[in-house]
C-alpha positions as CSV (number, residue, x, y, z in Angstrom):
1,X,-3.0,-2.0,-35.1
2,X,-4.6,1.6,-35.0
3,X,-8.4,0.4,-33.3
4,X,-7.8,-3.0,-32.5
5,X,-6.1,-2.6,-28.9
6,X,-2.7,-1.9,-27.7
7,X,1.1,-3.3,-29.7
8,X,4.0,-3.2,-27.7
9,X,7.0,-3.6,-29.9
10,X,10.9,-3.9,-28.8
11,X,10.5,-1.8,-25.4
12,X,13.2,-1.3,-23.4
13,X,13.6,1.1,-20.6
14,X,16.4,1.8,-18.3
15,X,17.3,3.9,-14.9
16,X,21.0,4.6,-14.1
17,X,21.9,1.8,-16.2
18,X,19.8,-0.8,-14.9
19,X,17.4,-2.4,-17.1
20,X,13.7,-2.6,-15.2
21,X,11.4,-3.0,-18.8
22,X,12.9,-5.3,-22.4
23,X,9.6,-6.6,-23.9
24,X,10.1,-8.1,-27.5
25,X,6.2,-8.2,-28.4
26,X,3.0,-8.1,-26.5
27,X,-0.7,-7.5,-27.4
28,X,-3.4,-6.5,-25.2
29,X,-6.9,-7.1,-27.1
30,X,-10.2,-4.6,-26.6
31,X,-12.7,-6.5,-24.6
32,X,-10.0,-7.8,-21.5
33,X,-9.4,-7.0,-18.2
34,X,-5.7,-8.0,-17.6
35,X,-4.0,-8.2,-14.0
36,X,-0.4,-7.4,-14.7
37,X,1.8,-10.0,-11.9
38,X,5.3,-10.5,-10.6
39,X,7.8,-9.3,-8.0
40,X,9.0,-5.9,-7.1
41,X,11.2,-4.5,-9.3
42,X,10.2,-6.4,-12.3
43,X,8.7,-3.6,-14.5
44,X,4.9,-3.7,-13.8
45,X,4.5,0.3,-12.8
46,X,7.1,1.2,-15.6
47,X,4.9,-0.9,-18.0
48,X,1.9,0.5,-17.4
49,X,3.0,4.5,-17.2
50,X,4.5,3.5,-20.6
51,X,1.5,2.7,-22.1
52,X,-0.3,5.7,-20.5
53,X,2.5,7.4,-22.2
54,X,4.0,9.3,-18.6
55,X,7.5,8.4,-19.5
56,X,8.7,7.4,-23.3
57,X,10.6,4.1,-23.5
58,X,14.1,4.5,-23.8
59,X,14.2,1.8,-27.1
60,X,10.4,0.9,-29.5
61,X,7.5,1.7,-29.4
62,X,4.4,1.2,-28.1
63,X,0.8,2.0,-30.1
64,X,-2.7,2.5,-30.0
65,X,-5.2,5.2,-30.5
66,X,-6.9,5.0,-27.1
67,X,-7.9,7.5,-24.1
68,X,-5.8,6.0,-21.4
69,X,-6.7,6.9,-17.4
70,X,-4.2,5.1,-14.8
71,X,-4.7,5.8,-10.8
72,X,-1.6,5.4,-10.2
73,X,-0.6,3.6,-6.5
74,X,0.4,6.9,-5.1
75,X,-2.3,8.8,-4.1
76,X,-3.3,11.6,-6.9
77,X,-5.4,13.8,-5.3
78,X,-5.6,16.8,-3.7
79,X,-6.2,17.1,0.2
80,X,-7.0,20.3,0.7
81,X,-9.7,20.5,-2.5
82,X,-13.4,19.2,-2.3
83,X,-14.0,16.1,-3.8
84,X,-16.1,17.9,-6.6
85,X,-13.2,20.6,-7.1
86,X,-11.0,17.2,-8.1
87,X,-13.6,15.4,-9.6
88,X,-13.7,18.0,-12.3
89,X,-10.0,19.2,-12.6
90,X,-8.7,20.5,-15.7
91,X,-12.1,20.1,-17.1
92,X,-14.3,22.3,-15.3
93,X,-18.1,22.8,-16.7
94,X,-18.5,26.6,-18.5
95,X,-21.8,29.0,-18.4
96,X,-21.6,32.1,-20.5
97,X,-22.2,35.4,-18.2
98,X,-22.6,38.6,-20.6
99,X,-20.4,37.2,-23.0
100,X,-17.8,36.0,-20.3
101,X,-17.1,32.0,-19.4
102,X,-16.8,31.5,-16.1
103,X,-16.6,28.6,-13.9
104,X,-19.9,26.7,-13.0
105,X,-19.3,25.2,-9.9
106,X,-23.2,24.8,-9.3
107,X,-23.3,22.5,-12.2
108,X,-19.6,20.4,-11.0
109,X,-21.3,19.7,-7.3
110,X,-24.8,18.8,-8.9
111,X,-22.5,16.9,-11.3
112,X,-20.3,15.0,-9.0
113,X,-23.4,14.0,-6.9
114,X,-24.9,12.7,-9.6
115,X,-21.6,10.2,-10.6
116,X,-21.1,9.1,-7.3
117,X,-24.6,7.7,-7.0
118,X,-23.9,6.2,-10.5
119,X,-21.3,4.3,-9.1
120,X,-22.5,3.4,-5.6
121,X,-20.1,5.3,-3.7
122,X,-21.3,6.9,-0.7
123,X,-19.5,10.4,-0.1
124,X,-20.3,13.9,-0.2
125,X,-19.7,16.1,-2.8
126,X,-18.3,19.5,-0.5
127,X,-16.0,17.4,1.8
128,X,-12.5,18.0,1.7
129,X,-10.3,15.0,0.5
130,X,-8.4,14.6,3.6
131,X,-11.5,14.0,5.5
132,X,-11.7,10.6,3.7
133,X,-10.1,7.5,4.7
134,X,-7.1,6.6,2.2
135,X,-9.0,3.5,1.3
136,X,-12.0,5.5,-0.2
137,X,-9.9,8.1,-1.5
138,X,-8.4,5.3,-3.6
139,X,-12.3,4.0,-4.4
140,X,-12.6,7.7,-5.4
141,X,-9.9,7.9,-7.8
142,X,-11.0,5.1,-9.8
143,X,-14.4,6.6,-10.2
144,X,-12.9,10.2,-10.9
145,X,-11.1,7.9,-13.9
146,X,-14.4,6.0,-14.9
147,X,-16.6,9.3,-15.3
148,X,-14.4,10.5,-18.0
149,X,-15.0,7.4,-20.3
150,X,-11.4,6.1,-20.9
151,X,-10.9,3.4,-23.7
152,X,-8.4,2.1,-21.2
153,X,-8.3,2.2,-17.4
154,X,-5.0,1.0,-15.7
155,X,-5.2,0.5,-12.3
156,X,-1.7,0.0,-10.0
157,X,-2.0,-2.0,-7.1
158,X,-5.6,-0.7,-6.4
159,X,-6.1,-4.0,-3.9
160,X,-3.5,-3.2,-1.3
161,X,-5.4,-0.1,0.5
162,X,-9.1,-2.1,0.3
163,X,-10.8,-4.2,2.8
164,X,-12.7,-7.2,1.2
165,X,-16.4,-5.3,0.8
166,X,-14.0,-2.8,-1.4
167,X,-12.3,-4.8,-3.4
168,X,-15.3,-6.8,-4.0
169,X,-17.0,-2.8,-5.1
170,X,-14.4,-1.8,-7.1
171,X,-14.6,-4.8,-9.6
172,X,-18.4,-4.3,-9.6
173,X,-17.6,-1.0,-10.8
174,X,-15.0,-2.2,-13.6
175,X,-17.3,-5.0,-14.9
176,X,-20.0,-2.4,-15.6
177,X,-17.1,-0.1,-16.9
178,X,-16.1,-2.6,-19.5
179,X,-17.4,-3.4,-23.1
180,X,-15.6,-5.2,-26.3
181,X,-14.2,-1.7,-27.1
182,X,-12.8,-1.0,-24.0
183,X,-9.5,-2.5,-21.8
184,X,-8.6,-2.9,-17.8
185,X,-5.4,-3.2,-16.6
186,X,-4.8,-4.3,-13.4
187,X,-1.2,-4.5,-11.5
188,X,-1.6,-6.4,-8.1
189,X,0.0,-8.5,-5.5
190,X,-3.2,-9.7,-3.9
191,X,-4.2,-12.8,-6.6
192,X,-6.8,-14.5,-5.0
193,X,-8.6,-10.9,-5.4
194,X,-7.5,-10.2,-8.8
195,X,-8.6,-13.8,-10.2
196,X,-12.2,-12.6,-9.7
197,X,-12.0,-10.1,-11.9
198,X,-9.4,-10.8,-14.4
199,X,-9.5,-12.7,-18.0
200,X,-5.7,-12.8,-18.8
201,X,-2.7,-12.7,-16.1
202,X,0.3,-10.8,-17.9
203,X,3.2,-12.7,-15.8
204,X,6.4,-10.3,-15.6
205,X,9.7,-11.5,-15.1
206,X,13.2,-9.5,-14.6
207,X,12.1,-7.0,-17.0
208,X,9.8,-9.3,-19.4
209,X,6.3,-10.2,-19.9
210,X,6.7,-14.0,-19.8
211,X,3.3,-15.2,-20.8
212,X,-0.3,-14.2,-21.0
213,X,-2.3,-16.9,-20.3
214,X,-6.0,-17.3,-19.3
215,X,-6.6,-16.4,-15.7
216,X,-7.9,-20.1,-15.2
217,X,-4.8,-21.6,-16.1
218,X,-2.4,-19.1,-14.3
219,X,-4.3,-20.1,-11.0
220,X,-3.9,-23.3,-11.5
221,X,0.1,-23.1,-11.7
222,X,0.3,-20.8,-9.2
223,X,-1.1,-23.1,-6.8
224,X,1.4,-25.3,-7.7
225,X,4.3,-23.8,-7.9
226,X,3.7,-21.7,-4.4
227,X,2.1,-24.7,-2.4
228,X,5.4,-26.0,-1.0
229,X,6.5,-22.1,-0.7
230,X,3.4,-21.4,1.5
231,X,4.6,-24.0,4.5
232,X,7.0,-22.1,5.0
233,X,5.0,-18.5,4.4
234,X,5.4,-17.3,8.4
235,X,8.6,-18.2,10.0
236,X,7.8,-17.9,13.5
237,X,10.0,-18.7,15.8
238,X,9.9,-19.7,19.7
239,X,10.8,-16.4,22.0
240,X,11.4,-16.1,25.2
241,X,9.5,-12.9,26.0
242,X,11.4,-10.7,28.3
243,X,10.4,-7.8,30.4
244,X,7.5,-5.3,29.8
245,X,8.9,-2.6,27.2
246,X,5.3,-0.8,26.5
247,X,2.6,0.1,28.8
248,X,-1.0,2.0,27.3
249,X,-3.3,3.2,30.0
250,X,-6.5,4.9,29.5
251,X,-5.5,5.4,25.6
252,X,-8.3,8.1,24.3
253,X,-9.1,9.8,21.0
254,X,-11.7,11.4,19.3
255,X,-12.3,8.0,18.2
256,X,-10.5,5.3,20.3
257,X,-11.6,4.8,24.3
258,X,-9.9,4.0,26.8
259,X,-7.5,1.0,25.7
260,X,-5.3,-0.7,27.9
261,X,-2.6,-3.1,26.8
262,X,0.9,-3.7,27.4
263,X,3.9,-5.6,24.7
264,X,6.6,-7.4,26.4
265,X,10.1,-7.7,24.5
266,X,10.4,-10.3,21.8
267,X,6.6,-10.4,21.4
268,X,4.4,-9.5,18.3
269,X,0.8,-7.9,19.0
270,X,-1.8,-8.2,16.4
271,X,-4.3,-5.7,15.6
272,X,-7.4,-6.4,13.7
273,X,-10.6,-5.1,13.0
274,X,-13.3,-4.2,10.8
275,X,-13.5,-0.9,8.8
276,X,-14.4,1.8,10.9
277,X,-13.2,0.1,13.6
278,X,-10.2,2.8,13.8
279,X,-7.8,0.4,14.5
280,X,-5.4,2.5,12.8
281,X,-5.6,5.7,15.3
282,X,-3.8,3.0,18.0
283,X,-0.6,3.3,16.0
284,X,-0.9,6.9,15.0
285,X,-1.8,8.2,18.5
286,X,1.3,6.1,19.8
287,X,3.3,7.6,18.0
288,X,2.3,11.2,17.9
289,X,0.7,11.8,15.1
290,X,-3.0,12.3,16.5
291,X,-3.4,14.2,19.7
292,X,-4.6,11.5,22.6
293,X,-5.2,11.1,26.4
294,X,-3.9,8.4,28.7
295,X,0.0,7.4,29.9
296,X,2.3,5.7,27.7
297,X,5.0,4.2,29.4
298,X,7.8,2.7,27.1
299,X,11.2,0.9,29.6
300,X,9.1,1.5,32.4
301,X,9.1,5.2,31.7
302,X,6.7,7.2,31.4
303,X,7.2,9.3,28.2
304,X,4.9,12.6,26.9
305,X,4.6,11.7,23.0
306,X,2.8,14.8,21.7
307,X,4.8,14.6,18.5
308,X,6.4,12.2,16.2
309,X,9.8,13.5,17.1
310,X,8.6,12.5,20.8
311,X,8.0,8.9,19.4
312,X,11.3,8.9,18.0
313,X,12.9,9.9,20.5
314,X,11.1,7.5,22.9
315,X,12.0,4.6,21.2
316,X,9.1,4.2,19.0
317,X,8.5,4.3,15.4
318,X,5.3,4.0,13.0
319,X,5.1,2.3,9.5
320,X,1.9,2.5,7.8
321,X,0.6,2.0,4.5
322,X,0.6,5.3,2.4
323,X,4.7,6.1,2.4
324,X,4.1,8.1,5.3
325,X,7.6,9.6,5.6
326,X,8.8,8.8,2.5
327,X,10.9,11.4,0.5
328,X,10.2,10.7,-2.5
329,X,12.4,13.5,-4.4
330,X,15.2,11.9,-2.2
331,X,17.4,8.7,-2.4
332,X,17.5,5.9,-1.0
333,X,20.4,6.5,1.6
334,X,18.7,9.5,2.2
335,X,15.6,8.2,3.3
336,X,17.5,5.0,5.1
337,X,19.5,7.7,7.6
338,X,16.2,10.4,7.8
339,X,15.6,9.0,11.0
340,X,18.2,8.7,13.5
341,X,19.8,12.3,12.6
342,X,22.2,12.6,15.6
343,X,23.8,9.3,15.1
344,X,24.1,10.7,11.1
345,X,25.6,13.4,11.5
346,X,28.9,11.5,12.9
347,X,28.8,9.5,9.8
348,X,31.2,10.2,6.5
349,X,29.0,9.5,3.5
350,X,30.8,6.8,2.8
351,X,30.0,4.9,6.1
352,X,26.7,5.8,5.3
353,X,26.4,4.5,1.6
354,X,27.9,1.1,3.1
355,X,25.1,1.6,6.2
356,X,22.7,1.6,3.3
357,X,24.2,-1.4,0.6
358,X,23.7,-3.9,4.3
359,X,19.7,-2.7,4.6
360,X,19.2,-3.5,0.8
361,X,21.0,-6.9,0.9
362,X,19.2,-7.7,4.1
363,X,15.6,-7.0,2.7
364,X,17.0,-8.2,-0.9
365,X,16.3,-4.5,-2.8
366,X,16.3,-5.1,-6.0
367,X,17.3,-3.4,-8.8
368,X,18.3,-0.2,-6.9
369,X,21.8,1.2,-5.5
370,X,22.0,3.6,-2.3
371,X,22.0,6.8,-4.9
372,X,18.8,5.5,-6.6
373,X,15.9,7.9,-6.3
374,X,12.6,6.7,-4.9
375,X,10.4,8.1,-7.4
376,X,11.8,5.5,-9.4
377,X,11.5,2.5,-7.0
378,X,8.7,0.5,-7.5
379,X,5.6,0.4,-4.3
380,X,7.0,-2.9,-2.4
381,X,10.3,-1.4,-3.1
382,X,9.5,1.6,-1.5
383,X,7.9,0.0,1.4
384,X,11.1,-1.8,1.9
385,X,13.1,1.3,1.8
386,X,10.6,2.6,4.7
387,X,11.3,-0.8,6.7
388,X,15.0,-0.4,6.4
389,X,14.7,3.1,7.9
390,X,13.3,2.4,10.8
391,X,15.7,-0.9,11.8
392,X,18.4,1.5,11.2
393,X,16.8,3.9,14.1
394,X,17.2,1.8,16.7
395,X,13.9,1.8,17.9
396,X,12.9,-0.5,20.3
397,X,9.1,-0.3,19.8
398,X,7.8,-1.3,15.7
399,X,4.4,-0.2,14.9
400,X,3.4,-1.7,11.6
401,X,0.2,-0.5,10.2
402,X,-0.3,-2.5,6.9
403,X,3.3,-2.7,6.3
404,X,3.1,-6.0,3.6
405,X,0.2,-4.3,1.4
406,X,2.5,-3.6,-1.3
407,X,4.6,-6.6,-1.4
408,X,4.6,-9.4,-3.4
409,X,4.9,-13.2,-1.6
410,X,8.2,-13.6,-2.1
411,X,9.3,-10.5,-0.2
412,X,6.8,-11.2,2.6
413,X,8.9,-13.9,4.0
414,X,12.0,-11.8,3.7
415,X,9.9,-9.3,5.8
416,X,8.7,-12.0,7.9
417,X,11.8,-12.9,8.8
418,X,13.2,-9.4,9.6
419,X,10.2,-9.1,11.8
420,X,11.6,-12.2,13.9
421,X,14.9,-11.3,13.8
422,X,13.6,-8.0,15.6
423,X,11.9,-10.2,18.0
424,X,15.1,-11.7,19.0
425,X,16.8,-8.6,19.9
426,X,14.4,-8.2,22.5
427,X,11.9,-5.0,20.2
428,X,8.5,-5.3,21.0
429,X,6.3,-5.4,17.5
430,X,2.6,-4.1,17.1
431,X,1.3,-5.5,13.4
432,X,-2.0,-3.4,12.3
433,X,-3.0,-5.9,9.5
434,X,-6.4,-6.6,7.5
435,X,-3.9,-9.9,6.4
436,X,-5.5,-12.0,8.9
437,X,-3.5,-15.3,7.5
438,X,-0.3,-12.4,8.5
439,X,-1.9,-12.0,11.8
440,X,-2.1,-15.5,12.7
441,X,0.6,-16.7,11.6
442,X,3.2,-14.2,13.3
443,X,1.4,-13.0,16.6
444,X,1.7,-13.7,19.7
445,X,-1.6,-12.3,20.7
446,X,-4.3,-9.9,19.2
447,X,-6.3,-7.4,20.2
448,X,-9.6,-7.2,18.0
449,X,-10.7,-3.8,18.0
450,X,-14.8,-2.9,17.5
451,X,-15.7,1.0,17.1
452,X,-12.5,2.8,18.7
453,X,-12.7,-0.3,21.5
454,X,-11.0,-3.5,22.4
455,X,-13.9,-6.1,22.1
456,X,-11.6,-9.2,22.4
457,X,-7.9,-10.5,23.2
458,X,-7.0,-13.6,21.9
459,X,-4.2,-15.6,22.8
460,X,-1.2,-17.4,21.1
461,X,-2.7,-20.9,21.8
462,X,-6.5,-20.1,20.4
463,X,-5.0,-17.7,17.1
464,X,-6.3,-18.8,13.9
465,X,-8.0,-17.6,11.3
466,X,-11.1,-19.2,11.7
467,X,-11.2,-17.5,15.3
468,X,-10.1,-14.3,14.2
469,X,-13.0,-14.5,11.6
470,X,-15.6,-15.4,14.0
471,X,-14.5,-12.7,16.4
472,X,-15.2,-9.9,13.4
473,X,-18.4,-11.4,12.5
474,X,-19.9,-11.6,16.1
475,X,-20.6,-7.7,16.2
């Protein structure tokens, strides 16, 4: 097999007795870009960090004689280094002073410059990494993977952070990347994206690769088997809305303006716009995490949020898209209770596992147990986790920035559904979402935001995609 690609013979792998990975045989041939499919839980990540050889199998084996790079879904780089300073880490460029190697860090900036404009991406060398926006970071990443000249690049749910323009960049990037020697592997959610990139869908299933098949013919039986599924994709529900629960007055950041709106109970507020439209600094300033001007009123109260323990405390909470307060060296009851502390602390830890098993029943967790750690939950597990959480904080305000990007379709609806349920109990919902088939089909009304401003509300009887479309375009 040695040269030809990568053999995966008789793997099994297992956490705390549960089986995620039992793959009899499997090829993947040089010369492919394969997107790796199926629902949480089902072994894709496991699979892939296998064949980057991260973790061993527990049973077989799997072989080839390649340079593997994976960007991995969690973000793996450093914040507080320069993009160049990651861009060559671990493999800094050497000049010889009076005998002495030392560091050239003339040579890694020039360097850096120079691969960035190989590969189209637009950033400077000297800034920081936290000065980027998550979605570029991720952009970054798979170009910091690229300029080392991998015979195999794995890429794990690289869609779910990327705005069409991006998605449409980064498989510009891996078509130039690949030749017959060389092998991309893709794990996403997103398949309408991944189809225009992909030759082969690997199709995963409790544990097992259940086919590779030409991307052609896995669209074609996807679009049957999930057409009837798709009806009944957003299960909105009538609501009566009740009173006001959230009023923004004169909202103000370094780069929102002055945005006014208010959320009644029972009703879901969408959120769209372009990138750059800073969309997401609504969410984050509401709930602490940026410093802002302006009154925020939540019960008809008006409440001084200058922290995220303010938020809480308020009634509020915030969801977004990177596992922002996620523990990951934690588990998953730990994480579930992390934010309602005071009402924790008069729990026995058995009330609390049983607290816990309800949440992971009620957004069907599988694969996992309340002791589980979350390093080992897969990214739509996680995200779950995160969702679970905040319902069990009693908040009366949601804030969800992106909070479906790393769920497969199946779990959506569950998701949906909790979403509604919320609605019911009289919480008010905001839903940050580039999804605009998500945003149409849940909201009640949108807000479409253009450069830190609110260009255009549209209501519940004129929502649709097409309009939501047309209102982007028409900057």
């Amino acid at each position: 097999m040695s040269g030809k690609g990568i053999l995966i013979e008789n793997v099994k792998k297992a956490y705390h007795h549960n089986v995620v990975l039992n793959i009899e045989n499997a090829v993947f041939d040089l010369g492919n870009i394969y997107g790796v499919t199926g629902t949480n839980g089902v072994g894709k990540t496991t699979l892939l960090k296998i064949i980057n050889k991260t973790i061993e199998p527990d049973v077989g084996q799997v072989t080839h004689d390649l340079r593997v790079e994976m960007v991995c879904h969690e973000n793996g780089l450093f914040q507080d280094m320069t993009v160049y300073e990651n861009m060559y880490l671990n493999r800094e460029p050497r000049q010889s002073i009076l005998g002495l190697k030392r560091i050239d860090w003339k040579q890694a900036k020039r360097k850096t410059g120079e691969i960035l404009q190989a590969f189209g991406l637009d950033i400077d060398p000297l800034v920081h990494v936290r000065e980027l926006k998550m979605a570029t970071q991720k952009l970054l990443e798979v170009v910091i993977a690229l300029s080392k000249e991998p015979d195999v690049l794995i890429i794990d749910e690289p869609l779910t952070l990327l705005d069409l323009n991006q998605v449409q960049f980064l498989n510009t990037m891996v078509k130039k990347y690949m030749t017959d020697e060389r092998i991309t592997i893709y794990s996403s959610h997103r398949l309408d994206e991944l189809f225009q990139v992909v030759d082969q869908v690997v199709t995963m299933r409790d544990g097992k690769i259940v086919a590779i098949q030409e991307a052609e013919e896995t669209i074609l039986e996807g679009m049957l088997e999930f057409a009837e599924k798709d009806v009944h994709k957003y299960p909105k529900r009538r609501i009566a809305f009740g009173e006001e629960i959230l009023s923004v007055r004169g909202l103000t950041t370094d780069h929102i303006h002055r945005i006014d709106f208010e959320l009644r109970k029972g009703e879901m507020l969408g959120i769209v716009g372009l990138r750059g439209a800073y969309k997401s600094s609504i969410g984050k300033a509401l709930f602490g995490v940026i410093d802002f001007e302006g009154h925020i009123k939540v019960g008809g109260s008006e409440k001084r949020i200058r922290t995220t323990t303010h938020a809480v405390e308020a009634g509020i909470c915030y969801l977004g898209s990177a596992n922002e307060g996620m523990f990951i060296d934690d588990s998953v009851m730990d994480n579930i209770v992390s934010a309602n502390v005071p009402r924790v602390r008069k729990l026995s830890r058995s009330a609390k596992q049983l607290i816990s098993k309800y949440y992971l029943e009620l957004l069907n967790v599988s694969n996992a147990g309340v002791d589980y750690l979350m390093e080992n939950m897969s990214a739509g597990n996680k995200q779950k986790i995160l969702l679970a959480k905040w319902f069990f904080s009693k908040s009366r305000v949601f804030i969800f920035n992106k909070p479906t990007a790393n769920v497969d379709n199946s779990s959506k609806v569950d998701i949906y559904n909790i979403f509604t349920d919320l609605a019911e109990t009289g919480a008010g919902i905001i839903l940050i979402s580039n999804d605009l088939e998500e945003i149409a089909g849940l909201c009640d009304r949108v807000l479409v935001i253009e450069a830190g401003k609110i260009k255009q509300e549209i209501d519940r009887k004129d929502l649709s995609v097409h309009n939501l479309v047309k209102a982007l375009q028409d900057w």
